[in-house]
Every structure is written in structure tokens, then in C-alpha cells.
C-alpha positions in Angstrom: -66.1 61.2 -1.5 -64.4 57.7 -0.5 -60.8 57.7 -1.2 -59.2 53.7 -2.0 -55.6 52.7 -1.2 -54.4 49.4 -2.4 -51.5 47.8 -0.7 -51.9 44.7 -2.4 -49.7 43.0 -5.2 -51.2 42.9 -8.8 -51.4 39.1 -8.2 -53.1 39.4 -5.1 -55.7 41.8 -6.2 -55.9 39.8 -9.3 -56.8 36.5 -7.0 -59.1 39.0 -4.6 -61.6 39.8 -8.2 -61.2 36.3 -9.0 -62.7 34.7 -6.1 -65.6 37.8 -6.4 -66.4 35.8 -9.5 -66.2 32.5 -8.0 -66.1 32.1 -3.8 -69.8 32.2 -2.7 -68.4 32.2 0.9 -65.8 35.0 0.4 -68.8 37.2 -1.4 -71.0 36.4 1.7 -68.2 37.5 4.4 -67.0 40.7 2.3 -71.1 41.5 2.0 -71.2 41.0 6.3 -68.0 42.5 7.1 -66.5 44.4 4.4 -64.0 46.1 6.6 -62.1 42.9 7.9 -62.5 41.5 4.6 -61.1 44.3 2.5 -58.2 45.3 5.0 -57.0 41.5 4.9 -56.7 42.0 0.8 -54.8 44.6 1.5 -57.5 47.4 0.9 -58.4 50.4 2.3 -61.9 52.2 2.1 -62.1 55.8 3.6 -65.1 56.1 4.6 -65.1 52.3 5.5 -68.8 51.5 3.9 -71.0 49.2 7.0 -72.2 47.4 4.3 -72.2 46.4 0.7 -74.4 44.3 -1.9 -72.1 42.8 -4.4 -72.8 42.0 -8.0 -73.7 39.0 -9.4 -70.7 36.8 -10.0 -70.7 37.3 -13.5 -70.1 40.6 -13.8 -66.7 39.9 -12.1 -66.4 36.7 -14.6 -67.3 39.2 -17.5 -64.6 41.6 -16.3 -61.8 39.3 -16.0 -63.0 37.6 -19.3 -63.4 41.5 -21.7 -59.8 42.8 -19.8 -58.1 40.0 -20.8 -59.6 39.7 -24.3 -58.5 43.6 -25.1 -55.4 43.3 -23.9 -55.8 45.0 -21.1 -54.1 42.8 -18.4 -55.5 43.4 -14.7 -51.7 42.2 -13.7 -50.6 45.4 -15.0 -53.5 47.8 -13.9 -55.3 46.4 -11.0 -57.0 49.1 -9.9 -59.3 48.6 -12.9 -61.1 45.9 -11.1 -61.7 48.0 -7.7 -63.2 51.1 -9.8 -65.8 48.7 -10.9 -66.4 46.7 -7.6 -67.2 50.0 -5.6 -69.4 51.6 -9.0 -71.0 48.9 -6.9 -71.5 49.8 -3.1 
């Protein structure tokens, strides 16, 4: 079982889902090197997967979009967003 560890601010991981929506180039360089990629956000993977297939983009849109609309701010939770990224991998 893979174990996560955020280091990252609630901002930062906020920014890191946002530009999963949004950053064709970011998606393309977390999909080739997931490990660089994720360590720089300030997450950690253990077992470090060798690769990944994200999601469309709207499914990270959608996210943002239902949390937010709920009430449920990912500011406050972030790890929200990370449990459905690696439902993913």
C-alpha cells in the first residue's frame, strides 16, 4: 500500500490541483516524471509510482468547482484533492 506525505501549504497544494485542471505542460512533465514533479510540490509517494496517466482536466475543474460549491474549502482540507488524484494512478 502507498503511503502519501504532503509537505506542502494548503495554498500550494491548492495551486498544484489547479494547474492539473489547467497546465497541459505541467500534466505532461508530472505524467513523464512524476517523482521530480511531485517532490518539487512538496509531495511524497512511497512507493514512488514510474509512471502515471492523469485524468482529463475536467475532472480536476469539476473537483475544485463541487468542493467549493459544498462548502468544503480545499484551503482547509487539501488532502481531499490528492485522495482523488492517486484513485487515479
Amino acid at each position: 500500500m502507498a503511503s502519501v506525505s504532503i509537505s506542502a501549504d494548503p495554498q500550494a497544494v491548492l495551486d498544484f490541483v489547479k494547474k492539473l485542471a489547467s497546465d497541459d505542460t505541467f500534466r505532461a512533465d508530472l505524467e513523464k516524471d512524476p517523482g521530480k514533479i511531485l517532490s518539487q510540490s512538496g509531495i511524497v509517494i512511497s512507493p514512488m509510482p514510474a509512471n502515471i496517466k492523469l485524468p482529463p482536466k475536467n475532472i480536476f475543474a469539476d473537483a475544485i468547482k463541487n468542493a467549493s460549491a459544498t462548502g468544503v474549502s480545499p484551503q482547509v482540507s487539501p488532502h481531499w484533492a490528492f485522495l482523488a488524484f492517486f484513485a487515479f494512478m
